[in-house]
BATI-175868 format. One record per residue (C-alpha): residue number from 1; x, y, z. Coordinates in steps of 0.2 Angstrom, whole numbers, always signed. Example, Ala and Ser with C-alpha at 12.3 -4.5 7.8 and 13.67 -1.06 7.14 Angstrom:
BEGIN
num east north up
1 +62 -22 +39
2 +68 -5 +36
***
This chain:
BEGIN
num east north up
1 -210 +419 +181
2 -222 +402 +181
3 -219 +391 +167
4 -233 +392 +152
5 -245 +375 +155
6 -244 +366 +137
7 -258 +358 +133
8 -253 +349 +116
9 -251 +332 +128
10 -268 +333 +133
11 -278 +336 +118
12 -266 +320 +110
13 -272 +309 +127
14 -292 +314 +122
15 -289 +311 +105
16 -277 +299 +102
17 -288 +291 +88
18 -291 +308 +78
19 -273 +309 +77
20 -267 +294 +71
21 -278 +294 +56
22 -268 +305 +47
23 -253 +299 +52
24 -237 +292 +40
25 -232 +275 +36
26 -213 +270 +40
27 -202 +280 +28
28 -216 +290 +19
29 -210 +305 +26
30 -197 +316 +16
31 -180 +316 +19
32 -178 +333 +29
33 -194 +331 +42
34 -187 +315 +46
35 -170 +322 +47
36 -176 +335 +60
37 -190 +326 +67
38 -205 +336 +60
39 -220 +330 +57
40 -225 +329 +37
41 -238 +328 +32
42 -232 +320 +13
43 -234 +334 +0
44 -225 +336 -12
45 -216 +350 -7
46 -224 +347 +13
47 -231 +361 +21
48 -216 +360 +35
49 -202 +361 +21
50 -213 +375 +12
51 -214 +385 +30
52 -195 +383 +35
53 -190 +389 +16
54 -202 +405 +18
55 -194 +409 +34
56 -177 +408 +26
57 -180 +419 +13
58 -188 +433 +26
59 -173 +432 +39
60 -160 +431 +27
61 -149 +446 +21
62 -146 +449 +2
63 -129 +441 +0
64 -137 +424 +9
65 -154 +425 +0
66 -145 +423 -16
67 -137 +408 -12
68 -155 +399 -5
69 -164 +392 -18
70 -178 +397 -26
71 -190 +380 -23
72 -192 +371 -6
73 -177 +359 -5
74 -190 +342 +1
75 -184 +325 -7
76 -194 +307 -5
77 -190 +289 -7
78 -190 +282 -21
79 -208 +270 -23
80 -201 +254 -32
81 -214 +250 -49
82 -210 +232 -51
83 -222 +219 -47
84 -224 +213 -30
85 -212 +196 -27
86 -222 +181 -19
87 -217 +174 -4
88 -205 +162 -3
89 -213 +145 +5
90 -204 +144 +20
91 -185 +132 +21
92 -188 +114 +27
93 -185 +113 +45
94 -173 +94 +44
95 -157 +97 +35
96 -160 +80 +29
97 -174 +86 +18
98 -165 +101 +9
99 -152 +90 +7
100 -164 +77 -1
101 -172 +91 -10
102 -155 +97 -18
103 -152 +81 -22
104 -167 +80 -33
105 -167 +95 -42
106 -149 +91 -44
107 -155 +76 -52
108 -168 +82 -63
109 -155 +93 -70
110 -143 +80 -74
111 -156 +71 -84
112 -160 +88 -93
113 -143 +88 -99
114 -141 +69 -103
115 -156 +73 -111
116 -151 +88 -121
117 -133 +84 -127
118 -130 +75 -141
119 -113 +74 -141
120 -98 +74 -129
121 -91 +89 -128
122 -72 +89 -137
123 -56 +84 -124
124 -43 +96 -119
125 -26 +94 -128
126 -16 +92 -114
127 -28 +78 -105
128 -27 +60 -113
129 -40 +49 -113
130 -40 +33 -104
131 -51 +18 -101
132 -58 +12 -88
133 -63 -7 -82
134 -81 -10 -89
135 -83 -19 -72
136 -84 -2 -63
137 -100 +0 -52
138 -113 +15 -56
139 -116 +26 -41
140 -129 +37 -51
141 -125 +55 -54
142 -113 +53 -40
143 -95 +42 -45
144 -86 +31 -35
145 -67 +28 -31
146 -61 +21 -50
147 -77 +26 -60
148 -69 +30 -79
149 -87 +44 -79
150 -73 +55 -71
151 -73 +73 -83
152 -58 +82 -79
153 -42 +85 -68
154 -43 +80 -49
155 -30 +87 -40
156 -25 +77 -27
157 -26 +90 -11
158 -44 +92 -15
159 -46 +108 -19
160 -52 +113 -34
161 -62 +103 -49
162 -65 +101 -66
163 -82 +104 -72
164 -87 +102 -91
165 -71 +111 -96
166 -73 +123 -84
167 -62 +129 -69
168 -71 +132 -52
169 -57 +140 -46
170 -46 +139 -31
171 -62 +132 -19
172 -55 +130 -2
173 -70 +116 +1
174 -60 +99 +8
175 -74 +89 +15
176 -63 +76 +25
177 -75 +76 +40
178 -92 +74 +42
179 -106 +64 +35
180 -110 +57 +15
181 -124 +70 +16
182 -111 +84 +22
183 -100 +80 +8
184 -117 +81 -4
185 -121 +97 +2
186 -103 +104 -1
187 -103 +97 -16
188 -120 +105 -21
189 -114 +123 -16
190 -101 +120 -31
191 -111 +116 -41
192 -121 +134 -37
193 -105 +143 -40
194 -103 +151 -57
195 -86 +147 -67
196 -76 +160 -73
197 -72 +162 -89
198 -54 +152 -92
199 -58 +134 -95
200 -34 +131 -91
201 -33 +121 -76
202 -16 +121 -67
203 -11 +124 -49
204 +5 +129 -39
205 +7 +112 -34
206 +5 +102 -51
207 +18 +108 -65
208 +14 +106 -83
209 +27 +95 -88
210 +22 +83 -75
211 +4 +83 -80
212 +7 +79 -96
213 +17 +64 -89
214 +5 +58 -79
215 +13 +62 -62
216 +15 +73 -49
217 +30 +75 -39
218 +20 +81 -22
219 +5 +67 -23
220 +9 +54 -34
221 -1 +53 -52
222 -13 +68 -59
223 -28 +62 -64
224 -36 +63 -83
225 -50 +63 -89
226 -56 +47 -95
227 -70 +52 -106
228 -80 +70 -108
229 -98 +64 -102
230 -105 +78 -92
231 -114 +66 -83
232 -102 +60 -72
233 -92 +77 -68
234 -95 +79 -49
235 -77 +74 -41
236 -74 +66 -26
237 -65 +82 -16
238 -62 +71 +2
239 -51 +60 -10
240 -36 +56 +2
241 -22 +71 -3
242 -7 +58 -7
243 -15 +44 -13
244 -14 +45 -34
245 -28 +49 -44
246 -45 +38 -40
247 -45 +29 -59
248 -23 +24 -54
249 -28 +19 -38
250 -39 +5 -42
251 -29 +1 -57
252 -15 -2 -46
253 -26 -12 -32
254 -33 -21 -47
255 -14 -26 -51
256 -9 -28 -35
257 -23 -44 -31
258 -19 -52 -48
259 -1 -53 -49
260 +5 -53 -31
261 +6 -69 -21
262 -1 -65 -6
263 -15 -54 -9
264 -29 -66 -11
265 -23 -73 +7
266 -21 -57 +16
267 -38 -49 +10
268 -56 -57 +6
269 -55 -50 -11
270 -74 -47 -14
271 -75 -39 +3
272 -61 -27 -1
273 -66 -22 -17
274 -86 -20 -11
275 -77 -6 +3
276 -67 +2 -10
277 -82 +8 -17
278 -90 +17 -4
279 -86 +35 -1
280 -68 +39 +9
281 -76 +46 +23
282 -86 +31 +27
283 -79 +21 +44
284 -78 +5 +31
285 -67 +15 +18
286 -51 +2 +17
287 -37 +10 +28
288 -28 +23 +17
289 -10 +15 +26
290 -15 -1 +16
291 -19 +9 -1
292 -3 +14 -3
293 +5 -2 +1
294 -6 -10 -12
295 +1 +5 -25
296 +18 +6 -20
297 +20 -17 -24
298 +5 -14 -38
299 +18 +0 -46
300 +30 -14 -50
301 +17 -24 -61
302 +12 -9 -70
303 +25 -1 -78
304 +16 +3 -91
305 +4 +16 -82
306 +20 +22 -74
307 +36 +32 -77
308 +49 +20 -83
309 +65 +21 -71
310 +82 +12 -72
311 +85 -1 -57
312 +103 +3 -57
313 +101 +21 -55
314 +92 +19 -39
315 +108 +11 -28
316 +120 +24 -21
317 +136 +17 -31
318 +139 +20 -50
319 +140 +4 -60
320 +154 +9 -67
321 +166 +18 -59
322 +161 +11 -41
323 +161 +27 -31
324 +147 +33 -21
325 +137 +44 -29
326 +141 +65 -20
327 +125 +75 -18
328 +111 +63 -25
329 +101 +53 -16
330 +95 +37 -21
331 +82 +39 -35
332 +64 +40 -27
333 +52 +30 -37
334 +34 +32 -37
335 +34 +15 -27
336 +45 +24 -13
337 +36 +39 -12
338 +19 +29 -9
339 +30 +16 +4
340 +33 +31 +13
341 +17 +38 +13
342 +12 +22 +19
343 +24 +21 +33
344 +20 +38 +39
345 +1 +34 +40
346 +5 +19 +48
347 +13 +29 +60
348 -2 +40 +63
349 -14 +27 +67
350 -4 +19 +79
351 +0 +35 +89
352 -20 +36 +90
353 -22 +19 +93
354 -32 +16 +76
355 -33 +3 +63
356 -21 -10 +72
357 -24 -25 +61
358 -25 -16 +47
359 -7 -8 +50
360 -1 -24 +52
361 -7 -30 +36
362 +1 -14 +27
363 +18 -19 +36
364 +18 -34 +30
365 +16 -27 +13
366 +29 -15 +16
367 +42 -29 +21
368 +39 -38 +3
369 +42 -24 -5
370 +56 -20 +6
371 +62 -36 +1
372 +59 -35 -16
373 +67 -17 -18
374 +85 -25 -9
375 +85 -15 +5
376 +87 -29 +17
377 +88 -19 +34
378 +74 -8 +30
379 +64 -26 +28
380 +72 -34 +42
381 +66 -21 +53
382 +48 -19 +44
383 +46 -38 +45
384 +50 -38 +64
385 +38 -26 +68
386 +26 -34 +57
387 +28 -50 +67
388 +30 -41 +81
389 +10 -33 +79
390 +2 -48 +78
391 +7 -52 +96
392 -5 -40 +104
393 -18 -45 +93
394 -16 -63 +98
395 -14 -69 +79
396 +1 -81 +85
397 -10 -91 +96
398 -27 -98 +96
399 -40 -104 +110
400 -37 -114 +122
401 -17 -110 +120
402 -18 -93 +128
403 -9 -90 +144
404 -14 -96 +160
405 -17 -79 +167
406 -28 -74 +153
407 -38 -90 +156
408 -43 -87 +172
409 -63 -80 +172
410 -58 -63 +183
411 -40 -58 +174
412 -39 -42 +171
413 -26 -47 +156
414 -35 -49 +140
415 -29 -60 +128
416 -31 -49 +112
417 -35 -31 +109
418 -45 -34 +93
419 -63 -36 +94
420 -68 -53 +92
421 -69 -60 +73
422 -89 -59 +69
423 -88 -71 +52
424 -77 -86 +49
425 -69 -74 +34
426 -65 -61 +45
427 -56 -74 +58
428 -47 -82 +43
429 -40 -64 +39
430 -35 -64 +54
431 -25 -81 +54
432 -17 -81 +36
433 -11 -63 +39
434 +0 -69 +55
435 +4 -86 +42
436 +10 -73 +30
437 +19 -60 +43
438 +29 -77 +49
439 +35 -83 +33
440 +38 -66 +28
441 +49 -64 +42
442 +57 -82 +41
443 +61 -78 +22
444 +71 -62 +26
445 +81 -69 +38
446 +86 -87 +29
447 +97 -80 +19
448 +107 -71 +32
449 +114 -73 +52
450 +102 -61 +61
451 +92 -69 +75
452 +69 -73 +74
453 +58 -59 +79
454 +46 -71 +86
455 +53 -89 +94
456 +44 -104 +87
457 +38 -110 +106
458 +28 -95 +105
459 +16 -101 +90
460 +1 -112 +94
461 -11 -106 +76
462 -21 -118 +66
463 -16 -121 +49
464 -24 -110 +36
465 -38 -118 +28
466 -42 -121 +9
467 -43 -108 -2
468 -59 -111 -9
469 -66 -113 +8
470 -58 -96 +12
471 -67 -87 -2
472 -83 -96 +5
473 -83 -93 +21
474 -82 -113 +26
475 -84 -116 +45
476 -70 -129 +50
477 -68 -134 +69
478 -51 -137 +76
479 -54 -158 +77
480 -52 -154 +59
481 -37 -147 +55
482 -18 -146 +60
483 -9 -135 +75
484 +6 -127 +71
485 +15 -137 +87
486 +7 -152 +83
487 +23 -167 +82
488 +19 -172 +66
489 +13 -156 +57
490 +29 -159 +46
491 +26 -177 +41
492 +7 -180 +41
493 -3 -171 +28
494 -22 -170 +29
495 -30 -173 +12
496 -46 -163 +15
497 -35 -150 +22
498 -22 -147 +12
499 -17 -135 -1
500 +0 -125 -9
501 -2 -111 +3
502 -3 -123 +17
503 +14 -132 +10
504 +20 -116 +9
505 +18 -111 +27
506 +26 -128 +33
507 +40 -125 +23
508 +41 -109 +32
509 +41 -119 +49
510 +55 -129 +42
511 +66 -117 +36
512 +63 -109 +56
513 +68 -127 +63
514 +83 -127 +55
515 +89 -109 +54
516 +87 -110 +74
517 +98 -125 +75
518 +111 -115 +67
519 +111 -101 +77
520 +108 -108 +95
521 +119 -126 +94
522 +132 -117 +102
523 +125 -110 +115
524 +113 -124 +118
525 +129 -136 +119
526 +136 -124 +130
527 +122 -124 +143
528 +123 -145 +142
529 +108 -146 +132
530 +105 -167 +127
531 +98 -162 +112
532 +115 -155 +103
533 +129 -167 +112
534 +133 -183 +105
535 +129 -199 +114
536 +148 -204 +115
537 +155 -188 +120
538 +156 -183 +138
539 +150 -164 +142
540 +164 -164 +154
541 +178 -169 +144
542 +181 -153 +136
543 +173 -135 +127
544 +163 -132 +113
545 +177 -137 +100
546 +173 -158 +106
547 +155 -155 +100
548 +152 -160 +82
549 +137 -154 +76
550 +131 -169 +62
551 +134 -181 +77
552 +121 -173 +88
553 +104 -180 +89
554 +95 -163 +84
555 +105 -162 +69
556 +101 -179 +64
557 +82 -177 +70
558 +82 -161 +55
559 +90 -170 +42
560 +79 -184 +43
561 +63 -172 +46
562 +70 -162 +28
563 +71 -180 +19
564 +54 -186 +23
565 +47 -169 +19
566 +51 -170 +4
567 +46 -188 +1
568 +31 -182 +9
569 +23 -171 -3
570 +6 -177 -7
571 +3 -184 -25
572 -6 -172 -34
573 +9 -159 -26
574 +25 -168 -35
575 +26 -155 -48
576 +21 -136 -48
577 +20 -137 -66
578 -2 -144 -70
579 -5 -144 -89
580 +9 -130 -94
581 +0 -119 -78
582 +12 -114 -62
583 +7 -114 -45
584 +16 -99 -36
585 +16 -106 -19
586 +19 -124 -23
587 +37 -119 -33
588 +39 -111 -18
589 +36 -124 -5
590 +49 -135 -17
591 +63 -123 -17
592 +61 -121 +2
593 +62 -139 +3
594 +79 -141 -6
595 +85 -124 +2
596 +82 -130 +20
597 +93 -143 +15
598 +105 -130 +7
599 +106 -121 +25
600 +109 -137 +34
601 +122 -147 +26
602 +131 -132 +19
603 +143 -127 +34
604 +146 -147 +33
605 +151 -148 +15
606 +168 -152 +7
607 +166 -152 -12
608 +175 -164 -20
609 +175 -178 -8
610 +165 -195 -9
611 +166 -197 +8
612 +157 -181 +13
613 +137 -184 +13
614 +137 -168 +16
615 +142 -160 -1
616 +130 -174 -8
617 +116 -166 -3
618 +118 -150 -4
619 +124 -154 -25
620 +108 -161 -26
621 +97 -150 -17
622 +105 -137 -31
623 +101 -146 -45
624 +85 -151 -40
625 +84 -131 -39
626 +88 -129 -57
627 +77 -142 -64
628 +66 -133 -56
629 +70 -118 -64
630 +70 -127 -81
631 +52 -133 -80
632 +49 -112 -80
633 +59 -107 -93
634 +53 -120 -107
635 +35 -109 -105
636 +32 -93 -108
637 +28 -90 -87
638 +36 -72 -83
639 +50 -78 -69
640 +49 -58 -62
641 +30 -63 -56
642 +36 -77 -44
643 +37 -74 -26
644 +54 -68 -18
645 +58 -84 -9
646 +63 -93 -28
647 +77 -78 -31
648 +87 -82 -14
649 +85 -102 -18
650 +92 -98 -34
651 +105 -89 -29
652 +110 -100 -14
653 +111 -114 -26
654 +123 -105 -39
655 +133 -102 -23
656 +135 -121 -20
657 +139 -124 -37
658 +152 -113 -39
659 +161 -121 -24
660 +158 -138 -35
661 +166 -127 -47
662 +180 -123 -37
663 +183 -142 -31
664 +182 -146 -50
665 +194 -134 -56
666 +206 -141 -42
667 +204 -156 -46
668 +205 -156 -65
669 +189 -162 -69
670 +184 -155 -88
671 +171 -167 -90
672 +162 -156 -74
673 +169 -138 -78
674 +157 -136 -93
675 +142 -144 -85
676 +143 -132 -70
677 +149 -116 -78
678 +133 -117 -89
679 +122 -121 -75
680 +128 -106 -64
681 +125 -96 -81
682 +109 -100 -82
683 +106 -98 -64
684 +113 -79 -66
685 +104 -76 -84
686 +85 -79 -76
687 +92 -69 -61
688 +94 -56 -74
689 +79 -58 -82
690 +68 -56 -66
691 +79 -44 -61
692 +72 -30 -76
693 +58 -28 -63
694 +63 -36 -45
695 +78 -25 -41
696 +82 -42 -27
697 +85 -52 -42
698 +95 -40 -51
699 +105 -38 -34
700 +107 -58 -33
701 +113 -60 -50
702 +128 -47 -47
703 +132 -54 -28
704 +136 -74 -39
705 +145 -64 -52
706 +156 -58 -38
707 +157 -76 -29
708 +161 -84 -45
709 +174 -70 -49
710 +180 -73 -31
711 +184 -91 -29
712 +185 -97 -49
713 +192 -81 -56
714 +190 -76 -75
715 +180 -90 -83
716 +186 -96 -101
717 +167 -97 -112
718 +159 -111 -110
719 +156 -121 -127
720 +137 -121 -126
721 +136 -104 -125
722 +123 -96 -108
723 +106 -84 -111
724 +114 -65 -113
725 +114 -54 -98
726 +107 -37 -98
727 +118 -24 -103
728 +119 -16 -89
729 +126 -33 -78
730 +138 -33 -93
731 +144 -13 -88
732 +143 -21 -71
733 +154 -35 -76
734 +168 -23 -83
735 +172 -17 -66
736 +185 -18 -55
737 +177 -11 -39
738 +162 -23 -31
739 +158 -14 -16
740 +142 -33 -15
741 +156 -44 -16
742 +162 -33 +1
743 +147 -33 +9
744 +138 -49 +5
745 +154 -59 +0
746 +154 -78 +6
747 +166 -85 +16
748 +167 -102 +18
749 +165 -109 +38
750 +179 -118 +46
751 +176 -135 +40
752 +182 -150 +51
753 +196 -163 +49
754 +191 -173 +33
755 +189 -191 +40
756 +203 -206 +37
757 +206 -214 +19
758 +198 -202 +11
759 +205 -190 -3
760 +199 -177 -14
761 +192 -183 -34
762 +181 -178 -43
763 +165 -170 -41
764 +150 -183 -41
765 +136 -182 -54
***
């Protein structure tokens, strides 16, 4: 049967135009022609959905026309009434304009609100107010690291915020990468999002009792709200995790450059300061290993922002009984947990090869407070590395003195792996920071047996320069200043070049000098070197037993080089007191001076003898020690703010008079038992006193306790009665066990034959 021709097709293709005048917009048809693919023609019912219900109703049997309905079933959208919305101008095509048009709408509202409020809104109970430095900077509606316009509580893993009372909530935003303009716009979708209704703040991480402490055990201190403007609510969320609080951080940095030593030598102050204040993800942002070195020595000198804890409780024996503590560590103190956190990032850099000179500057911290803290293998090993860095970065030498292979123009063996230094400041960085790395290094190891890091030979540095030339930025050419090997660098002393610092750092060459001498004169004397045999005594004759060391010309070279030293001081240097005012670095240079005295002649001595110069000088160099120590303690000078070099003069000269003790007791000398029991009192009770804060003082008064207790025995009270101890050296006292004394206990070197007609009296005043 042919198929049936149908010509619908061809009467659409004449008339396409007729046909698509009458034809439906998009979604104007009803539901069921667009369902089955009817054409509607939008009556309401349609004609299609009016025909299909007619042909239901005549097919259907009487059971199934019941259940049809009565109407066509023909349903429509829904034609919205509301008032047609204008266009929205199209987005700005640059991400730097939205940014910068967020940035102005955020502005205009922060001025509405300034504006608008009249008062401060009132302060959580469980935040307290704090002040913040007036010097602070004004970032605008943005604050910086430190700004006291800080409303609410940061925590430290930057994570959530505290907005006008308010809880964002749980935000996962942690802009640690990216650009300042990254970081805005992040912080400008918080300030989109709409805070819930709780205005509690707390976190897993941050426990309550801790907040209302002022700590936290996981990342260091919470911060509190300095003050309830609105203004300044925005928080800095890329704040580094383990660092404390922004506002405790620059108060500890603050306390770090007034009260430590060195910190105005190893940083440019203004410079540092100027870098804190920019954002922590800028390339200029300080180093955070450095941060936390400044907090953990800036904890010391701030005891009052910090938790209190007992010095005593942080060693692993008990004061009192002398057993080792069973199942609890050694107390961690907020300056331990930052020293660590410091450590670690130092480790981090240099497994990505990053901030190299600045790693070496925070070891260099970390080895004071090493130091300071008594734990002298943990320093020893921090101040070798320390020294140890400065070596590829070519800090120990300066130009021309580099080695011959790194002079030639086609040497593929750089000198350095530092860029070179753009401004003087930077270069003088650069120098005072291996000036303080080598006395740092040479301090820790005077008062023990342990070989140098870095040998002498290899130093060829210029001096330091003034500090007011420093802090200016003065250009000074070598012709003008002195070289570390320069022969006379000991003995001559430029006047325009020449300050406490500097006499500081040649001290530390001379304590080197003679420390060396002590260590390698025997094995120099067994390699025939001229320099430690004596001009009568044949190399050949016999061992190392025939060598005497004070008849050797090296020994005799030092003493002479430690006597004009001393006599050498410039005029205006004799005294580190200047109208009632202590100069840090010059008491000191002077303790060094007498100390490397101390450390040569001490191995010599034999109290109680006229005969033995020896013992002369090393009584003097004591005393000398403790006059110096008077001039301190007739002011009101806090002894616990001094470097750490005065604590082991001090205790090395209480060591020399109590062998004076010893020889006194021998000999039955009352008129000098009284005189030096009160001087090794006093020695022990300043000790004490610095020790409240510097644990390496506490240590030092409980190690002469112990020597005295071990060579003199039970002292009777002397009539002039010393300064009280603490009461805990006191518990200390009352002890039978001294597990120092067995560790650190002196034992006096083989002294050789006393020479003829000469017999023990007593001691010399």
């Amino acid at each position: 049967m042919p198929k049936i021709t149908n010509s619908t097709p061809h009467v659409q293709q004449s008339t396409p135009f007729k046909n698509n005048i009458h034809s439906l917009k998009r979604n104007q048809a009803c539901h069921q022609c667009r369902k089955r693919k009817l054409k509607c023609d939008a009556k309401r019912p349609c004609s299609t959905c009016v025909r299909s219900h007619s042909y239901a109703l005549a097919h259907a049997s009487g059971s199934d026309r019941a259940a049809l309905p009565q109407h066509p079933e023909c349903t429509y959208d829904e034609i919205s009434t509301a008032p047609p919305v204008e266009p929205t101008p199209p987005a700005p095509k640059n991400r730097y304009e939205r940014l910068e048009s967020r940035i102005n709408e955020l502005e205009s509202l922060l001025r509405e609100k300034s504006t608008s409020a009249n008062s401060p809104p009132a302060s959580d109970g469980k935040s307290a107010s704090s002040t913040a430095p007036s010097s602070f900077p004004d970032f605008g509606f943005l604050p910086a690291p430190g700004d006291d316009n800080v409303n609410g509580i940061v925590d430290m893993s930057g994570l959530y915020s505290h907005t006008n009372g308010n809880d964002l909530g749980n935000m996962d935003y942690a802009f640690n990468n990216g650009t300042s303009l990254d970081h805005l716009a992040g912080i400008a979708s918080l300030m989109d999002a709409s805070p819930p209704e709780t205005s509690h703040i707390a976190t897993a991480s941050t426990p309550s009792t801790d907040s209302q402490n002022g700590v936290n055990g996981g990342n260091g201190l919470v911060a509190q709200s300095p003050n309830g403007n609105p203004d300044m609510s925005l928080l800095y969320l890329s704040w580094p995790s383990q660092l404390p609080d922004i506002f405790t951080t620059r108060h500890l940095i603050h306390a770090f450059f007034t009260h430590h030593i060195h910190a105005s030598r190893l940083f440019h102050q203004p410079t540092f300061l100027a870098a804190l204040d920019l954002h922590p993800s800028d390339p200029k942002f300080p180093c955070r290993a450095v941060i936390h070195a400044m907090c953990a020595v800036g904890s010391l000198y701030s005891g009052g922002l910090l938790p209190a804890s007992n010095i005593s409780d942080s060693y692993p024996y008990d004061a009192m009984t002398g057993e080792r503590r069973k199942g609890k560590q050694r107390i961690s103190s907020f300056g331990d947990q930052q020293a660590k956190h410091a450590k670690l990032c130092i480790e981090e850099s240099l497994d990505r090869g990053e901030n190299l000179f600045e790693c070496c500057q925070a070891q260099i911290i970390l080895t004071w407070f090493y130091l300071s803290q008594a734990r002298w293998v943990e320093a020893c090993l921090s101040a070798a590395l320390a020294t140890r860095s400065t070596i590829p970065c070519a800090l120990n030498v300066c130009p021309p003195f580099h080695g011959i292979s790194a002079s030639q123009p086609f040497s593929s063996k750089p000198p350095t792996i530092l860029h070179s230094a753009k401004t003087v400041i930077e270069d003088e960085v650069r120098r005072n920071t291996f000036w303080v790395a080598y006395s740092m290094e040479r301090e820790q190891g005077a008062g023990n047996g342990w070989a140098m890091n870095l040998d002498d030979r290899d130093v060829s540095q210029l001096l330091p320069l003034r500090l007011d030339q420093f802090l200016q930025g003065t250009l000074v050419l070598p012709p003008g200043r002195q070289w570390s090997h320069d022969k006379d660098v000991l003995s001559v002393h430029r006047e325009d070049q020449m300050d406490s610092f500097i006499m500081f750092v040649k001290c530390s060459i001379l304590i080197s000098r003679v420390k060396n001498f002590n260590l390698r004169f025997k094995s120099l004397a067994y390699t025939g070197d001229p320099s430690v045999i004596p001009p009568t005594t044949n190399p050949l004759s016999g061992g190392l037993e025939n060598f005497y060391p004070k008849d050797t010309p090296a020994f005799r070279e030092l003493d002479e080089l430690v006597s004009s030293f001393k006599a050498s001081f410039p005029p205006d240097m004799k005294s580190p007191m200047t109208d009632d005012k202590l100069d840090p670095y010059l008491y000191s240079a002077w303790n060094m001076a007498h100390l490397a005295s101390i450390l040569l002649h001490e191995p010599f001595a034999r109290p109680g003898s006229y005969a033995c110069i020896s013992a002369y000088k090393i009584l003097t160099s004591s005393r000398a020690i403790v006059e110096l120590l008077h001039q301190i303690s007739s002011t009101s000078y806090d002894v616990s703010s001094l470097d750490l070099y005065p604590f082991l003069c001090w205790f090395m000269a209480g060591r020399v008079l109590v062998r004076f003790l010893k020889a006194a007791q021998d000999a039955q000398a009352q008129d000098q038992v009284i005189p030096l029991q009160t001087e090794i009192n006093f020695l022990r009770a300043m000790l004490s006193k610095a020790g409240e804060r510097i644990p390496l003082a506490y240590r030092y008064s409980k190690m002469l306790y112990d020597t005295q207790m071990q060579t003199c025995g039970p002292q009777e009270p002397a009539v002039e009665s010393p300064p009280a101890l603490p009461p805990r050296d006191t518990t200390y006292v009352t002890s039978q066990y001294d597990y120092t004394a067995m560790l650190f206990s002196y034992k006096t070197p083989p002294m050789p034959p006393p020479p003829e007609n000469s017999s023990p009296v007593a001691v010399p005043t």
